[in-house]
Structure formats: C-alpha cells, structure tokens
C-alpha positions as CSV (number, residue, x, y, z in Angstrom):
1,X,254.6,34.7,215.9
2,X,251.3,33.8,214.4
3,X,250.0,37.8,215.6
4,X,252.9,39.4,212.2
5,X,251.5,36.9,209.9
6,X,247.8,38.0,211.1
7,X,249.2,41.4,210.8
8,X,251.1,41.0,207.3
9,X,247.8,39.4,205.9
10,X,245.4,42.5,207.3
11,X,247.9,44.8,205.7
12,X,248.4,43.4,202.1
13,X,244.1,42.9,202.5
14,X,243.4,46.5,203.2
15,X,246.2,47.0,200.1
16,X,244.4,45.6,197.7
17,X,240.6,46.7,198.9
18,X,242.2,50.4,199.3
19,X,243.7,50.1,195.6
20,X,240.5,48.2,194.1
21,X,238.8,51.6,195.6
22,X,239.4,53.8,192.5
23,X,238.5,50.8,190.1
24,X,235.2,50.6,191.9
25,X,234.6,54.5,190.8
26,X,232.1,55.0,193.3
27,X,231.0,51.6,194.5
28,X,229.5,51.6,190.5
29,X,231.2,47.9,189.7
30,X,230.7,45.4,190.9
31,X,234.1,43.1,190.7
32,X,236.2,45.9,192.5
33,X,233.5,46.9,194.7
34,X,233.6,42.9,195.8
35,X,237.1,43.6,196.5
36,X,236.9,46.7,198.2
37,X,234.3,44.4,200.7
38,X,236.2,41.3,200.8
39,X,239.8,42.8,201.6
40,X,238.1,45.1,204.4
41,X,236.8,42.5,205.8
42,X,239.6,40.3,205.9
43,X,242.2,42.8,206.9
44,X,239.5,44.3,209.9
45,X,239.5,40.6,211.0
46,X,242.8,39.7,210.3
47,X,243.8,43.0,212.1
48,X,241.7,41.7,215.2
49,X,243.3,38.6,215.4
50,X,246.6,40.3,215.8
51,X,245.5,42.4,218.6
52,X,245.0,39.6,220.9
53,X,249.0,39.8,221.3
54,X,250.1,43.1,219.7
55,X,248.9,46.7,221.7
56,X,246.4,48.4,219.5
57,X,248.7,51.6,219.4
58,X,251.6,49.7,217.9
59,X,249.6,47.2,215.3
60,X,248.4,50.0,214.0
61,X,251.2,52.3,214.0
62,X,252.0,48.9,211.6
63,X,249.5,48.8,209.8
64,X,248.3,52.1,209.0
65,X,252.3,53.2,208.0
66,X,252.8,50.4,205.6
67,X,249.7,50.1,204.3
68,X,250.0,54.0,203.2
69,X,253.8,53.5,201.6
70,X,252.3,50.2,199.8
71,X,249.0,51.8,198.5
72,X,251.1,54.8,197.3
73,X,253.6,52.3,195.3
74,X,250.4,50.2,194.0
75,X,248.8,53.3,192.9
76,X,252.3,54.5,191.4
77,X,252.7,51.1,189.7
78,X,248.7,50.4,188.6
79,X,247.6,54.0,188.1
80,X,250.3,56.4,187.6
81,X,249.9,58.2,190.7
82,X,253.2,60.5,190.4
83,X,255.5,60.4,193.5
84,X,257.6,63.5,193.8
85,X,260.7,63.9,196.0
86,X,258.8,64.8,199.0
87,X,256.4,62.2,199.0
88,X,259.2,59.2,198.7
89,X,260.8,61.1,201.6
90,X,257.9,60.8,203.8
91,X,257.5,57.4,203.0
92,X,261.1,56.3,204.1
93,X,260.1,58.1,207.3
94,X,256.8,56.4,207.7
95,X,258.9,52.9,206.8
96,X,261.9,54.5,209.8
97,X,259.3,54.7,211.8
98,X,258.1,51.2,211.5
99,X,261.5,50.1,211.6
100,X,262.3,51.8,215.5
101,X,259.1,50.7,216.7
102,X,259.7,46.9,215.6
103,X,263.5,47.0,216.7
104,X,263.8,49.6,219.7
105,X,260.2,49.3,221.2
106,X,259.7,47.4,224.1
107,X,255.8,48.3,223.9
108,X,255.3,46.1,220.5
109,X,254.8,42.5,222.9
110,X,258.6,41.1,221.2
C-alpha cells in the first residue's frame, strides 16, 4: 500500500515543480526555479520508490495521466490557462483511463 502513497506524493511533486515552471520564466528566479528543482526531485524519487512494486508501464500510465489533468486545472486555477470543451473531454478520458487501469488491470501489482 505504501507504493500509491509513494506514487500520490511523486505526482502532486512533479504538480507543483511543473506549475512553478512558468513562475520560474526561464529558470530567471530563483524561488520557483528552487521549486521546479525540489519537486523533480522528489517526485523522480518518490516515483522510484513506487516502482519497486508497481510495473513501470502502469506507474506511469499513473503518473504521467494525472499529473497532466492536474497541471491543466492548476494552470486553469493559478494562471488562467483557458480549457475549452475539447480539452476537459480529453481529460475525463485521460482520468477513464486511469480509472480501467486501477480497477480492471490485473498488470498494476493489486
């Protein structure tokens, strides 16, 4: 059980260090550039840690899925990023997708 909290932590990290990216305009400041750093690190770690259980295919299916639907809500909510109708479509598919994998899959190590 500890491998979805591994994986919960690497993908709210790589959240935040993806989000802190347009803050850091370039790697020019220094406080979100520290985050950029920080969260990658964690969540690359964090990320390893999980794949000591997890198959790589499916942690990242994981983490690479939500991490784009929550990055695309944080940049929604932070820096008016506009989401049209085809964009929140393909992020209910991304999350359906997530969804199978953890309830049908018998690949994901449940």
């Amino acid at each position: 059980m500890k491998h979805w909290l591994f994986l919960g932590i690497a993908i709210v990290s790589e959240v935040i260090a993806t989000s802190a990216m347009k803050s850091a305009e370039g790697f020019t400041k220094l406080i979100p550039s520290t985050v950029v750093v920080i969260g990658y690190v964690i969540a690359f770690y964090c990320l390893s840690l999980t794949l000591k259980t997890l198959p790589v295919g499916i942690a990242y299916a994981i983490w690479a899925g939500l991490g784009i639907v929550l990055v695309a809500v944080v940049s929604w909510l932070l820096h008016g990023q506009k989401l049209d109708l085809a964009a929140v479509l393909g992020m209910g598919l991304i999350i359906a997708g997530v969804v199978v994998i953890n309830l049908f899959s018998h690949s994901g190590g449940h």
